[in-house]
N, CA and C of each residue as an Amber inpcrd file, in Angstrom:
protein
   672
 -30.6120000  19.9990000  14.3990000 -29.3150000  19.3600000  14.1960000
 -28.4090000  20.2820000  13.3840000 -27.3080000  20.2330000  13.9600000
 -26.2250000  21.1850000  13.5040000 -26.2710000  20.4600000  11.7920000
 -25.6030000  21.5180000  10.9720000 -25.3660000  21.4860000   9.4510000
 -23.8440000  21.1120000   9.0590000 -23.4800000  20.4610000   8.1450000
 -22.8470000  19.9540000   7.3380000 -21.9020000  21.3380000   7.1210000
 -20.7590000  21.6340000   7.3590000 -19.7320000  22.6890000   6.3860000
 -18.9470000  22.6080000   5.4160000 -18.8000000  22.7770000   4.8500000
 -17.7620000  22.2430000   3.5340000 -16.3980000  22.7540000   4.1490000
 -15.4080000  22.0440000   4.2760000 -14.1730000  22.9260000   4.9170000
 -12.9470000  22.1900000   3.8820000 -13.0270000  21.5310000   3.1490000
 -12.1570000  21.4620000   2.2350000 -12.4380000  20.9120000   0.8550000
 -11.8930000  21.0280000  -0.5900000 -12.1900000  20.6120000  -1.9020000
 -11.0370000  19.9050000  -2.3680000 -11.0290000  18.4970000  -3.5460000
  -9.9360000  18.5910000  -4.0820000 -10.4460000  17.8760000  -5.4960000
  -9.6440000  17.8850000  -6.6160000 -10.4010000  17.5460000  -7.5840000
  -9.2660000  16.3290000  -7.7370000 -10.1620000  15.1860000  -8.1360000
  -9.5360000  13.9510000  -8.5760000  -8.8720000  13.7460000 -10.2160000
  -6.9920000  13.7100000  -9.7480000  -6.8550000  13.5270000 -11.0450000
  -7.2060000  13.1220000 -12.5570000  -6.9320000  13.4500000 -13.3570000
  -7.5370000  12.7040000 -14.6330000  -8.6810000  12.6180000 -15.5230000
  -9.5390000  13.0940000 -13.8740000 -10.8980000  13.5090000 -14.9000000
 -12.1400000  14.3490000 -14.5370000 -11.2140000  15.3810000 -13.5000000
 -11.8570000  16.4870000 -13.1990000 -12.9180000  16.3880000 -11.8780000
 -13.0920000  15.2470000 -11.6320000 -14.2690000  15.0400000 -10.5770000
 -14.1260000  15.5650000  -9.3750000 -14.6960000  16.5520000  -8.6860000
 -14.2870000  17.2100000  -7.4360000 -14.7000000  17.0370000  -6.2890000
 -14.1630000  16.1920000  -5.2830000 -14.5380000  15.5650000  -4.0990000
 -14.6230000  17.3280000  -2.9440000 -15.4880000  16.6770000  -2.0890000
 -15.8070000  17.9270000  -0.7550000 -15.6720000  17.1120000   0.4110000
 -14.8570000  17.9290000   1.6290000 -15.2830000  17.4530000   2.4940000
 -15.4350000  17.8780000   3.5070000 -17.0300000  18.0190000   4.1120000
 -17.8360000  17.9970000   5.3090000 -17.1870000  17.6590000   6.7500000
 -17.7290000  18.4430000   7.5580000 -17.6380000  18.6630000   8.8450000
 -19.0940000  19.0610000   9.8330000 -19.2620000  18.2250000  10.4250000
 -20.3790000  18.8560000  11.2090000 -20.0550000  18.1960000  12.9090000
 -19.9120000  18.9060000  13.4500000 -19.1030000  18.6130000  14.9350000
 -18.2420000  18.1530000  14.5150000 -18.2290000  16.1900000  15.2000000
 -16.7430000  15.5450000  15.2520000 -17.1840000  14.3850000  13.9410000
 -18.2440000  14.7410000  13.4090000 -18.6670000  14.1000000  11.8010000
 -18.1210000  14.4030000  10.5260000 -17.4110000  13.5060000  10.2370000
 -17.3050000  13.8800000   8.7910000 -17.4000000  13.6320000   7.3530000
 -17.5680000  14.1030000   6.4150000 -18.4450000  13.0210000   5.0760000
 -17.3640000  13.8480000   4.0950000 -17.3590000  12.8960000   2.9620000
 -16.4590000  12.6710000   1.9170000 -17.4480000  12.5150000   0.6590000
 -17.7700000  13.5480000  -0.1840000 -19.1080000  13.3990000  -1.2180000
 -18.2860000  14.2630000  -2.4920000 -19.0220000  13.0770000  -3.8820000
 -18.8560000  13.5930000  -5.3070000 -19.7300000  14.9370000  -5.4980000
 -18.9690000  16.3310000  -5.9390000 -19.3810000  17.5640000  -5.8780000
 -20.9130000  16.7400000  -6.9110000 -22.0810000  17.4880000  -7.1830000
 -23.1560000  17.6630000  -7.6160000 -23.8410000  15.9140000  -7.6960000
 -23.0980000  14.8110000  -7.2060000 -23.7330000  13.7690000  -6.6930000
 -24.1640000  13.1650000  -5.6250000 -25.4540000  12.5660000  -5.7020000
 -26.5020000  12.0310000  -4.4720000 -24.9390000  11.0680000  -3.4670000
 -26.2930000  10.9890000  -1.9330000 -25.0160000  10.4260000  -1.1690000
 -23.7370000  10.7690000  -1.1160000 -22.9680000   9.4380000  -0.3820000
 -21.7550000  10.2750000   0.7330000 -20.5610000   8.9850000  -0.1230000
 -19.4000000   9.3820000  -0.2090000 -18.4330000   8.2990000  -0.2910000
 -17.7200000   7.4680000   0.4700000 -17.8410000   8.2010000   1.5590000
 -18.0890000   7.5530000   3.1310000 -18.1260000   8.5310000   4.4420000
 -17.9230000   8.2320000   5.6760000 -18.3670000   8.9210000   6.7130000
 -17.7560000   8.4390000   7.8200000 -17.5510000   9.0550000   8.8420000
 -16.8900000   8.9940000   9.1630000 -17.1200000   8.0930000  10.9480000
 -18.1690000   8.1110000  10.3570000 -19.0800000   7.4390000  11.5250000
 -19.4500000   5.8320000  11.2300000 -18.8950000   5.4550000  10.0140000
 -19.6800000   4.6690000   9.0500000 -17.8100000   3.4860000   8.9600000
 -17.4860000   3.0780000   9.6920000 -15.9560000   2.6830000   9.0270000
 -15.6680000   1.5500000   9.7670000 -16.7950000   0.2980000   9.7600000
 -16.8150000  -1.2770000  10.3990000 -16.1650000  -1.8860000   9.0040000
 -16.4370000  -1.7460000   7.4820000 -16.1370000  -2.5330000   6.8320000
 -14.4280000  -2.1570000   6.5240000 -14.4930000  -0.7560000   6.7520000
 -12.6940000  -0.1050000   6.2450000 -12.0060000  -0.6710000   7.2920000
 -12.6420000  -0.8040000   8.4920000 -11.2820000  -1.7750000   9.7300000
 -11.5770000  -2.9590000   9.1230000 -12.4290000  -3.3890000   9.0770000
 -12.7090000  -5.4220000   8.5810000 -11.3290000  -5.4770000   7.2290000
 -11.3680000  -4.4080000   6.5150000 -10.5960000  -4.9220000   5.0340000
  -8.9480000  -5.0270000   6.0240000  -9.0270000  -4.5310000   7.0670000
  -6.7810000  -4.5840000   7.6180000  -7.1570000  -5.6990000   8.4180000
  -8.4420000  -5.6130000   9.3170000  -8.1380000  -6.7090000  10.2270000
  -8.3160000  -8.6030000   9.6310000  -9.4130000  -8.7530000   9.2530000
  -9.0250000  -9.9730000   8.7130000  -7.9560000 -10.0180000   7.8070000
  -7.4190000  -9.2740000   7.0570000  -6.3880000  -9.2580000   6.3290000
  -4.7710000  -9.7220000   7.2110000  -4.8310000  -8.3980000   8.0700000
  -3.3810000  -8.8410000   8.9650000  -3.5330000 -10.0530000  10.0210000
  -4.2480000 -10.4760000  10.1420000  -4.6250000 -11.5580000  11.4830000
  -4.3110000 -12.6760000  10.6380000  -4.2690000 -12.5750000   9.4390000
  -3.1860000 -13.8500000   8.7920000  -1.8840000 -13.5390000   8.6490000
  -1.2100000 -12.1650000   9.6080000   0.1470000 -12.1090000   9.0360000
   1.0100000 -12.0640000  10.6760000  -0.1170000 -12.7190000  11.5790000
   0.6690000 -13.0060000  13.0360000   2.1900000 -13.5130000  13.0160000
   2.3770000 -14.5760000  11.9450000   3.5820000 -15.3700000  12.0650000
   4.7420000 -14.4870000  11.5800000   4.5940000 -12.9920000  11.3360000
   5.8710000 -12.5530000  10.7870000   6.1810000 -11.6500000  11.4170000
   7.6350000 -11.6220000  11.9890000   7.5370000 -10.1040000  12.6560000
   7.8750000  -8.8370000  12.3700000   7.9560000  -8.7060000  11.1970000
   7.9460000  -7.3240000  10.1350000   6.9450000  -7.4810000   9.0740000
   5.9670000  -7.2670000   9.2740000   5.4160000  -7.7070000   8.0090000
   4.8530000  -6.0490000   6.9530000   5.0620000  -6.2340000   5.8550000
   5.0740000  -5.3890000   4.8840000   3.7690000  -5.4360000   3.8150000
   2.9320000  -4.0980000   4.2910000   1.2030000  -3.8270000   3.7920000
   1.2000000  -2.8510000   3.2510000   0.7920000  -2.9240000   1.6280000
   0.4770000  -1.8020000   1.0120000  -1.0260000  -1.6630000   0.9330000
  -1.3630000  -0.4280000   1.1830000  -3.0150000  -0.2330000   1.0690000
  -3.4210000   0.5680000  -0.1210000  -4.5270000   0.5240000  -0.5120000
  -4.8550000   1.4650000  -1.7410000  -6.0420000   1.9890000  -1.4280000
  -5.6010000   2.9950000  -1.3670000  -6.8530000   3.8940000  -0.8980000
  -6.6200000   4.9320000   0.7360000  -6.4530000   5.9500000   0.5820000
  -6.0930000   6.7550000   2.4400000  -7.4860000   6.6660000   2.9860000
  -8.5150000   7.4230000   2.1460000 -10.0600000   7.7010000   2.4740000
  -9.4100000   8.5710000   3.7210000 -10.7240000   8.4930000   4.8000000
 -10.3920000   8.6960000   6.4040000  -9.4600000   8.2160000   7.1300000
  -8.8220000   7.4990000   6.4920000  -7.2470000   6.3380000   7.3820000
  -8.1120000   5.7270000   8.7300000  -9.1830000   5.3330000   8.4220000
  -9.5540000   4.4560000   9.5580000  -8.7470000   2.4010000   9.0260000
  -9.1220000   2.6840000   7.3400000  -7.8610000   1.2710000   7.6590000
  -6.2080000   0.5320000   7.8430000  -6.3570000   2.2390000   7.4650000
  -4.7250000   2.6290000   7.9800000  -4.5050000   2.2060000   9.0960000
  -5.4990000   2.8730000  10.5240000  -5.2980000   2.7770000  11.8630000
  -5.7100000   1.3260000  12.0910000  -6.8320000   0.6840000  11.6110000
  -6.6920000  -0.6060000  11.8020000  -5.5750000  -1.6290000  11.1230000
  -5.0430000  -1.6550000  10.1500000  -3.3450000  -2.2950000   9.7300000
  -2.6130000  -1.5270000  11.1060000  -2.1100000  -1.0900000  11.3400000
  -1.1190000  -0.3140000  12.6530000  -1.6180000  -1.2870000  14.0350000
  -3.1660000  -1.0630000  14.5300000  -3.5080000  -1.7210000  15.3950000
  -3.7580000  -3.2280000  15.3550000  -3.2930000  -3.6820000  14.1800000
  -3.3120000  -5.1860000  14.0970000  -1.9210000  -5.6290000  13.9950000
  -0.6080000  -5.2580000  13.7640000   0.6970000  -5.3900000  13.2250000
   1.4420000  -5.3240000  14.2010000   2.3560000  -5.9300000  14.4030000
   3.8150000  -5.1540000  15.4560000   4.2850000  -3.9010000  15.5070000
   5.4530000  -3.7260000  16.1150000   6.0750000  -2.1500000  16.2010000
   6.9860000  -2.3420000  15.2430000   7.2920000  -3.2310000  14.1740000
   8.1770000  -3.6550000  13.2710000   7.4870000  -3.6310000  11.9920000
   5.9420000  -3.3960000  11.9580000   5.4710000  -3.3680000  10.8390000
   5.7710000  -2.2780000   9.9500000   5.9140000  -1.9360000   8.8190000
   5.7310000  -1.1330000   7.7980000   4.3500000  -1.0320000   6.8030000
   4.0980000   0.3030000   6.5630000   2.5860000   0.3950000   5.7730000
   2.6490000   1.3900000   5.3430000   2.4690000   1.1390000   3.8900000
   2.5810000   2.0420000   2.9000000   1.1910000   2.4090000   2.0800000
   0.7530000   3.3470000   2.3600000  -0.8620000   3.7910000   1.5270000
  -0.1970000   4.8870000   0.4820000  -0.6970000   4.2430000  -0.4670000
  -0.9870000   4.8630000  -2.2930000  -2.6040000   5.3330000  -2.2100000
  -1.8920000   7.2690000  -2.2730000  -3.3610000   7.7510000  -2.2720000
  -3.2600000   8.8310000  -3.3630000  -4.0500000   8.8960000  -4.3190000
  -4.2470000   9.2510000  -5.3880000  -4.3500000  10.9250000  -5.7480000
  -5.2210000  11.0990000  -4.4780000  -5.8850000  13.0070000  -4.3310000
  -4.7090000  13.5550000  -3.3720000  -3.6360000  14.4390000  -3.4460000
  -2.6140000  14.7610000  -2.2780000  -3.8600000  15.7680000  -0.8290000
  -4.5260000  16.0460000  -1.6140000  -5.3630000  17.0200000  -0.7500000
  -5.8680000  15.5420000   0.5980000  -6.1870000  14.3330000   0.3760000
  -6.7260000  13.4650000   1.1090000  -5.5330000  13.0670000   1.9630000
  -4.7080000  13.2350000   1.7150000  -3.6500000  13.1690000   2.9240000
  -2.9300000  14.3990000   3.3510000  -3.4850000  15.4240000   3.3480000
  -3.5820000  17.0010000   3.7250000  -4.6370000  17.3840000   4.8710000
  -6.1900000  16.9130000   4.2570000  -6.8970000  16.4790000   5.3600000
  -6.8710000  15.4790000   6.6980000  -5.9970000  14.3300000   6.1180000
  -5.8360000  13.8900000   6.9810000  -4.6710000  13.8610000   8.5640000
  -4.0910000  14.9830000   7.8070000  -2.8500000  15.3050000   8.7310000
  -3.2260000  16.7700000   9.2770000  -4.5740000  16.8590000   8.7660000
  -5.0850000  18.3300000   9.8480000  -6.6390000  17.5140000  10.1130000
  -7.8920000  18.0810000  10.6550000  -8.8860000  17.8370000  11.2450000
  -9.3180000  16.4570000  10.9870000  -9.6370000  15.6450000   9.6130000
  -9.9500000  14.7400000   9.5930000  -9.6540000  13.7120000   9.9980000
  -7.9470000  13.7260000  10.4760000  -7.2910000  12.8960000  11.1860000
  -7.7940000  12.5240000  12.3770000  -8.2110000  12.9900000  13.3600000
  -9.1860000  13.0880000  14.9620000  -9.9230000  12.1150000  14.2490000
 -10.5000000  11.8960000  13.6570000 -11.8010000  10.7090000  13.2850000
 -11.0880000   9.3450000  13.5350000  -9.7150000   9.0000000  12.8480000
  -9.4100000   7.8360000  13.0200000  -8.3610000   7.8430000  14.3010000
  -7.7010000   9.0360000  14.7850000  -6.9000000   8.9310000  15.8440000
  -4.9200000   9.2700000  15.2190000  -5.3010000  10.2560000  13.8940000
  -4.2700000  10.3800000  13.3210000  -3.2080000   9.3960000  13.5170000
  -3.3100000   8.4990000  11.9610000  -2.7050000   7.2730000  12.1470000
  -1.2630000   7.6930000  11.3850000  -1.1600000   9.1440000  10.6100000
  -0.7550000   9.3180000   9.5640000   0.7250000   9.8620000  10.4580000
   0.6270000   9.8610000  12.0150000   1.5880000  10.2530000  12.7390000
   2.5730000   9.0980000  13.3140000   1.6250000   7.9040000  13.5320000
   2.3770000   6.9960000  13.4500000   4.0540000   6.2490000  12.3960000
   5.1900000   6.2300000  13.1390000   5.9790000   6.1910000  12.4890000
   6.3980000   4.8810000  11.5900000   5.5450000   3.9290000  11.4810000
   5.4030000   2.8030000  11.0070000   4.4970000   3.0880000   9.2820000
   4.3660000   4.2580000   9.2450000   3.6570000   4.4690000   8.4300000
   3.7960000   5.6330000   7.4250000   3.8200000   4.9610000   6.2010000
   4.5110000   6.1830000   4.9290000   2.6070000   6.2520000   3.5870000
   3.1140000   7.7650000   3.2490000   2.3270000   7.5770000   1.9750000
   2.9270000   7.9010000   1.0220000   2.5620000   7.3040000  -0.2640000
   2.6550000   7.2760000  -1.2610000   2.3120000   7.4990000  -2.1380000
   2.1600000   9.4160000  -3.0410000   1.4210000   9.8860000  -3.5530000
   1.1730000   9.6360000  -4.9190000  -0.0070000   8.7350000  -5.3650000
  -0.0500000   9.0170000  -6.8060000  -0.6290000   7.4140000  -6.5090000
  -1.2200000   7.1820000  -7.7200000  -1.9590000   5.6710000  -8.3090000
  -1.8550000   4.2940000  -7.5570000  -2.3150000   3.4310000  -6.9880000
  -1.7290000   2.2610000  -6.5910000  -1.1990000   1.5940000  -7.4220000
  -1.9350000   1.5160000  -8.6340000  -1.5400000   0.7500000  -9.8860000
  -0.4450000   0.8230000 -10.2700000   0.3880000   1.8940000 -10.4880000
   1.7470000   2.0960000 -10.1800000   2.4260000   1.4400000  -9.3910000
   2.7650000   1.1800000  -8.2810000   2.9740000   0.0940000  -7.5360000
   2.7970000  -1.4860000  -7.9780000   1.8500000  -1.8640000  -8.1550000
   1.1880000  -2.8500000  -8.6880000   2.2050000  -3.4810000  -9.4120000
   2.1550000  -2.5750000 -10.3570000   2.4770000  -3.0930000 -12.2970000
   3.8090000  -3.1380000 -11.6720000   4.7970000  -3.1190000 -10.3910000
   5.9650000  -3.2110000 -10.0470000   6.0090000  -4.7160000 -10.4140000
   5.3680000  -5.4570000  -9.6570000   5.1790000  -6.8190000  -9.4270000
   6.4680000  -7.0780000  -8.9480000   6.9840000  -6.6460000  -7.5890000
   8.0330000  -6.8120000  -7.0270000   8.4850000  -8.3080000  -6.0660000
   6.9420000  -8.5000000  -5.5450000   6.5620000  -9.5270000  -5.0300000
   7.4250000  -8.9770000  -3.5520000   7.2390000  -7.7310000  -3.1600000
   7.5980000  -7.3610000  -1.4850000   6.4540000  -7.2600000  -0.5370000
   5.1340000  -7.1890000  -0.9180000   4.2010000  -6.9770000  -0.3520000
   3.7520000  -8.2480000   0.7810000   3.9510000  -8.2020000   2.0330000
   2.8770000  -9.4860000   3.0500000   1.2340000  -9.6310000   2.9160000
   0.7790000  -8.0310000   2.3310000  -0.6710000  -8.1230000   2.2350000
  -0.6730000  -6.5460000   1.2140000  -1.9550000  -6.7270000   0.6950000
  -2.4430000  -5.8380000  -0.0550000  -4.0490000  -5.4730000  -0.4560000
  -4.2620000  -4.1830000   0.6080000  -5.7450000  -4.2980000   0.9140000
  -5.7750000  -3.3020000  -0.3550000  -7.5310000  -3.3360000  -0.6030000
  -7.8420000  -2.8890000  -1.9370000  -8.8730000  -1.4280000  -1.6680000
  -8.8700000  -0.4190000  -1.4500000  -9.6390000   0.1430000  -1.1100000
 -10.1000000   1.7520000  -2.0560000 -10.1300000   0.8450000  -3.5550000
  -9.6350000   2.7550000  -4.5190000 -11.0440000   2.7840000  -5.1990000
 -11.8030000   2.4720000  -5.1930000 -13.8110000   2.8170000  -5.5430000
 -14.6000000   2.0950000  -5.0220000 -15.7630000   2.1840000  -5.4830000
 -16.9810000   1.2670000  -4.8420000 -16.9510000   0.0570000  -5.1260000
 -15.7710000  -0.5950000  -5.5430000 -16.0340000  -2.2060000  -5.8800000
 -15.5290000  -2.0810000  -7.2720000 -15.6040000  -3.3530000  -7.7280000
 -15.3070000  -4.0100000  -9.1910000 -15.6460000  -2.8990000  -9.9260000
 -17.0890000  -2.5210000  -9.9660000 -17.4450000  -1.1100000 -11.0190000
 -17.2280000  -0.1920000 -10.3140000 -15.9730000   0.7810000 -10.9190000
 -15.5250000   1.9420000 -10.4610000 -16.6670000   3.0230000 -10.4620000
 -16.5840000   3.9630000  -9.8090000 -17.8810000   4.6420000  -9.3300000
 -16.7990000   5.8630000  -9.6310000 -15.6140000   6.3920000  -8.8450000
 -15.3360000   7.6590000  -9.0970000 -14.4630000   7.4570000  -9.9360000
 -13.8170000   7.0640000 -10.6660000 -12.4930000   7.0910000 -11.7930000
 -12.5900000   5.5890000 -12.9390000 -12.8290000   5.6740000 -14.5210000
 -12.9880000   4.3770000 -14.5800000 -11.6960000   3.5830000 -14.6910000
 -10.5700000   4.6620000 -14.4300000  -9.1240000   4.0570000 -14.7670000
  -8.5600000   3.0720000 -13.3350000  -9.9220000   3.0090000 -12.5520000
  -9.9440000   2.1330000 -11.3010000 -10.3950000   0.8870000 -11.4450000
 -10.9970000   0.3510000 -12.5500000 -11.6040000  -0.1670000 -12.9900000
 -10.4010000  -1.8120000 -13.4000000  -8.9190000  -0.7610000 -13.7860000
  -7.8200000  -2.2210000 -13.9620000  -7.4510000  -2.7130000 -12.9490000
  -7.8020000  -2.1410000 -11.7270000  -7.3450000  -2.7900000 -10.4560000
  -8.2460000  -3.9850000  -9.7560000  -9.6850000  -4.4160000 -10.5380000
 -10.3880000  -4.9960000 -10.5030000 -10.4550000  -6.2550000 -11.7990000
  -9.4480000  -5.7870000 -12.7400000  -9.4010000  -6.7120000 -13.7880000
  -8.4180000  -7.7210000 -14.0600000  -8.6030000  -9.1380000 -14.8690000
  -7.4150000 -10.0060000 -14.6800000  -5.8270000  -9.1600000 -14.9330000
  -5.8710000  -8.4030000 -15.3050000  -4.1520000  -7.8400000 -15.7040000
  -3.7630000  -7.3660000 -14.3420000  -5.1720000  -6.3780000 -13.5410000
  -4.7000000  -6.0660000 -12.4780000  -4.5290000  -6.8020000 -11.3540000
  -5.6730000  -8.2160000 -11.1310000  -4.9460000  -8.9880000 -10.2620000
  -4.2170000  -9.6680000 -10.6180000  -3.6530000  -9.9250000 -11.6090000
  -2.6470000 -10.5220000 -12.4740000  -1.3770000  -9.6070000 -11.6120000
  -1.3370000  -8.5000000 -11.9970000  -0.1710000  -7.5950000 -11.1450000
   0.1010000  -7.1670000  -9.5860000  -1.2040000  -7.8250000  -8.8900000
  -1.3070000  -7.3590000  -7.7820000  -0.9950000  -9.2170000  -7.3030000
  -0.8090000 -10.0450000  -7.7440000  -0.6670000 -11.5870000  -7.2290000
   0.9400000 -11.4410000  -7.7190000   1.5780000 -10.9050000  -8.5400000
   3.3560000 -10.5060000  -8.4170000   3.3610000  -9.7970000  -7.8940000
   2.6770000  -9.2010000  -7.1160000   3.4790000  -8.4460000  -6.0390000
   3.5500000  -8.6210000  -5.0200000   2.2670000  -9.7280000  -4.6680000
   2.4940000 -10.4270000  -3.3940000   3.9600000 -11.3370000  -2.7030000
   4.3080000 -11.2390000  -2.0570000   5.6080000 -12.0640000  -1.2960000
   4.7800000 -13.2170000  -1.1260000   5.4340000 -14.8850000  -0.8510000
   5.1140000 -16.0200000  -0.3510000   4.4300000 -16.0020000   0.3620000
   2.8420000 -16.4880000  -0.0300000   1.6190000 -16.6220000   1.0630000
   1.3160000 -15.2040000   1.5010000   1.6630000 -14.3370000   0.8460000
   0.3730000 -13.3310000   1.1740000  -0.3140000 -12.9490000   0.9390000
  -1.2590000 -11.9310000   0.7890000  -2.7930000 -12.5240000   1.3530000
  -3.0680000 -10.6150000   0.5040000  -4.0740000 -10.9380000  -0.4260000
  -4.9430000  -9.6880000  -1.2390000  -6.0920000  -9.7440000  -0.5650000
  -6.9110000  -8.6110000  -0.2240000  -8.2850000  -7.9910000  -0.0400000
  -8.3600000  -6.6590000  -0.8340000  -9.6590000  -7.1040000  -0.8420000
 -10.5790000  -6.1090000  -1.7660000 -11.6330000  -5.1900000  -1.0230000
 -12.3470000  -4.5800000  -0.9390000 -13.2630000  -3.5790000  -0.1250000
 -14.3540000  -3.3480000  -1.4630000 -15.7170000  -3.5110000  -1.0030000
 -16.9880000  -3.2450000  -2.0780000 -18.1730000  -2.9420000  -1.1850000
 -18.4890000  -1.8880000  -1.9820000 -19.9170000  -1.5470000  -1.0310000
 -20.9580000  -2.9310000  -1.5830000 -20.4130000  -4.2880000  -2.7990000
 -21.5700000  -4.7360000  -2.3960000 -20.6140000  -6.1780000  -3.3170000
 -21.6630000  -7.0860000  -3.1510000 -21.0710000  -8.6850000  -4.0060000
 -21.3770000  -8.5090000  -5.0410000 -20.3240000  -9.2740000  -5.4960000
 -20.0940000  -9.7620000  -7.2350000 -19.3000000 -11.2520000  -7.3310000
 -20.8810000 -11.9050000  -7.4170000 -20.1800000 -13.3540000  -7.7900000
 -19.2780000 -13.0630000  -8.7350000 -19.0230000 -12.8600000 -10.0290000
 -18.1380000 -12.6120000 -10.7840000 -16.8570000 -12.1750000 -11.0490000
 -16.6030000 -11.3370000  -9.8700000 -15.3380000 -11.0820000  -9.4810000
 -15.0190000 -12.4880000  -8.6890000 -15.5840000 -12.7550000  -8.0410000
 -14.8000000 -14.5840000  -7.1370000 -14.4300000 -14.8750000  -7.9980000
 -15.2950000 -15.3430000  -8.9250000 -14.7740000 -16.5280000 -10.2550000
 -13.4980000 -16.1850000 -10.6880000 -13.5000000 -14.3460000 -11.3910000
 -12.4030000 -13.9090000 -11.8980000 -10.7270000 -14.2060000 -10.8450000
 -10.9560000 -13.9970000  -9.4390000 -10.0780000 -14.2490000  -8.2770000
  -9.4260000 -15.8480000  -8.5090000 -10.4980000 -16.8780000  -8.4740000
 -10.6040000 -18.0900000  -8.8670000  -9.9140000 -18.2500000 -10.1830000
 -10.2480000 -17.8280000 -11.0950000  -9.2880000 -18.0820000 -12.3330000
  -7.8920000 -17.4830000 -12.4360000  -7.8250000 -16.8000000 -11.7250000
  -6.2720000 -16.0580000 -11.6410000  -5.2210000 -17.4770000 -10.7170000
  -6.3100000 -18.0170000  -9.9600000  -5.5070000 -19.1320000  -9.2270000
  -5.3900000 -19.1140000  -7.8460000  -6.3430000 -18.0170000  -6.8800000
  -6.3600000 -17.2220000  -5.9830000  -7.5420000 -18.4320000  -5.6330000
  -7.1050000 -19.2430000  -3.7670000  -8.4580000 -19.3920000  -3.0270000
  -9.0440000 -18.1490000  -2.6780000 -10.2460000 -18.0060000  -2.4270000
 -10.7010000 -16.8310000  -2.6380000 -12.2510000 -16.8420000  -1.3760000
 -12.4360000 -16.1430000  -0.2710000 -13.3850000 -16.1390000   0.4780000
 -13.7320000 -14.6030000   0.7620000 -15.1050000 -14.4950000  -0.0640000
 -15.7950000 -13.1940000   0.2210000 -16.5910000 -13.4130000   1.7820000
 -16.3890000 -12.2270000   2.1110000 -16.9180000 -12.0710000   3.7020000
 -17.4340000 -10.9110000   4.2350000 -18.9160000 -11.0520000   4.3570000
 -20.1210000 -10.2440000   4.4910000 -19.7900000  -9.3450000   6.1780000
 -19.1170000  -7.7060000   5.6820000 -19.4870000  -7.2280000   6.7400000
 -20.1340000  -6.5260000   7.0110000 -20.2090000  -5.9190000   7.9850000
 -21.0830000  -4.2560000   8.2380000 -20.7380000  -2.9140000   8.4910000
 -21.4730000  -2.0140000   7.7800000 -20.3980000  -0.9590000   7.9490000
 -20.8280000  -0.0100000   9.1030000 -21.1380000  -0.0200000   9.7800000
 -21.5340000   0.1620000  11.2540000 -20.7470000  -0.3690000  12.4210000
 -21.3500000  -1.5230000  12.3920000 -20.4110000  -2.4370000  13.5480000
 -21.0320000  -3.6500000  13.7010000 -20.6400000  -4.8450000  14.1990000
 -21.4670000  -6.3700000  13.7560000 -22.6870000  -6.0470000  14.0570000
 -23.5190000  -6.3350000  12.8360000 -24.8970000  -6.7990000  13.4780000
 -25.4890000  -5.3370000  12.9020000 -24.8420000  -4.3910000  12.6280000
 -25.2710000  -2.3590000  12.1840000 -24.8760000  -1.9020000  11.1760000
 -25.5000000  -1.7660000  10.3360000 -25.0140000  -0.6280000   8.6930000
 -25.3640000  -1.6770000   7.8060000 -24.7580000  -1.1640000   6.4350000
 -25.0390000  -1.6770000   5.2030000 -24.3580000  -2.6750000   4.9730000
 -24.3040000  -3.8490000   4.4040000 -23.4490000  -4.8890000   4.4090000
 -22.7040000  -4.4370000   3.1410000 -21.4270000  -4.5230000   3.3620000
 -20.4960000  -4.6700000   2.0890000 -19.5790000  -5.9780000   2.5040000
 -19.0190000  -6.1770000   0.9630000 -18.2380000  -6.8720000   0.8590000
 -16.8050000  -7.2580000   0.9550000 -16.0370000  -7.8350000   1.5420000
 -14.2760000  -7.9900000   1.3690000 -14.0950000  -9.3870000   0.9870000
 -13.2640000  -9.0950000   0.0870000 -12.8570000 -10.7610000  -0.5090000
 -11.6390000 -10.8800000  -0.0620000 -11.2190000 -11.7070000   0.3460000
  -9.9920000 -12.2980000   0.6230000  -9.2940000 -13.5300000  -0.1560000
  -8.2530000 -13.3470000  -0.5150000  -7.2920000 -13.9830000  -1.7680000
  -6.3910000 -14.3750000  -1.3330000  -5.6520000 -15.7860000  -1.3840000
  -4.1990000 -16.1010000  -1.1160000  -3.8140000 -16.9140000  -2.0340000
């Protein structure tokens, strides 16, 4: 079996951590320099479409509807928000590393079908949280996709986007009846509750990151 190449580096603001990313044919992996495992893959992206599609399939009734995402990764949930939305939609991804939307507008893009060409679609370089703390209340939906879940894994300053201040700021920024998701490689009763006390109905929903029924189950919570 063909080998893994390293064909690009970028180091994650703030605290030095230096992401790589792999190529082997039309495969590609996203890994913490001198840490075990992958941050994802590119082969691997049932739960990154699940976080746009149940998300936008509650936003049928509008015909512009307005999605900020957090997180670019591979833009496979980029391409799924686009393939769930009208030709009137707008989608805005807050991505943190500029190099991850560099990759994605050269080779890594082919993985999801370069969504980043689509004209319905802007990025937005630098923090989601920034955004957030707008609390503009323009957002129709707001998928969550910036570490491994509640406990931040690559940055711990990811960590407020999982906490009451941050869904505190991410529920003002929602517009009337729309609808927050979250993305976790795994459950945390404790975050529901926390969702729940903010005032958020709240339904976590077991997917796969393969494809139904294939891969690791992670988690998406859904909030309105």
């Amino acid at each position: 079996m063909a080998r893994f190449n390293e064909i690009g580096t970028a180091t994650i603001p703030g605290n030095g951590t230096r992401l790589r990313l792999l190529q082997r044919n039309d495969e590609f992996s996203i890994k913490i320099a001198g840490a075990p495992g992958e941050l994802m893959n590119s082969r691997l992206h049932g739960s990154e479409d699940a976080l746009a599609t149940l998300a936008c399939e509650r936003l049928s009734h509008l015909p512009e509807p307005n999605i900020l995402i957090g997180g670019l990764g591979m833009g496979f949930t980029l391409a799924a928000a686009l393939a769930s939305t009208g030709e009137k939609a707008r989608v805005t991804v807050a991505e943190l590393v500029p190099e991850v939307e560099t990759w994605n507008r050269g080779p890594l893009g082919s993985a999801a079908g370069y969504p980043l060409n689509d004209a319905r679609a802007q990025v937005h370089i630098g923090d989601v949280a920034e955004l957030l703390r707008q609390g503009d209340g323009n957002w129709d939906a707001i998928l969550l996709d910036v570490d491994n879940g509640p406990e931040g894994l690559t940055r711990k300053e990811n960590n407020w986007i999982y906490s009451p201040e941050g869904i505190s700021a991410a529920q003002k920024s929602l517009s009337r009846d729309g609808i927050l998701a979250y993305w976790s490689a795994g459950p945390e009763h404790a975050f529901t509750e926390r969702l729940r006390r903010a005032g958020f109905s709240v339904e976590p929903v077991v997917v796969r990151a393969l494809r139904p029924g294939k891969g690791a189950r992670h988690t998406i919570w859904l909030a309105w």
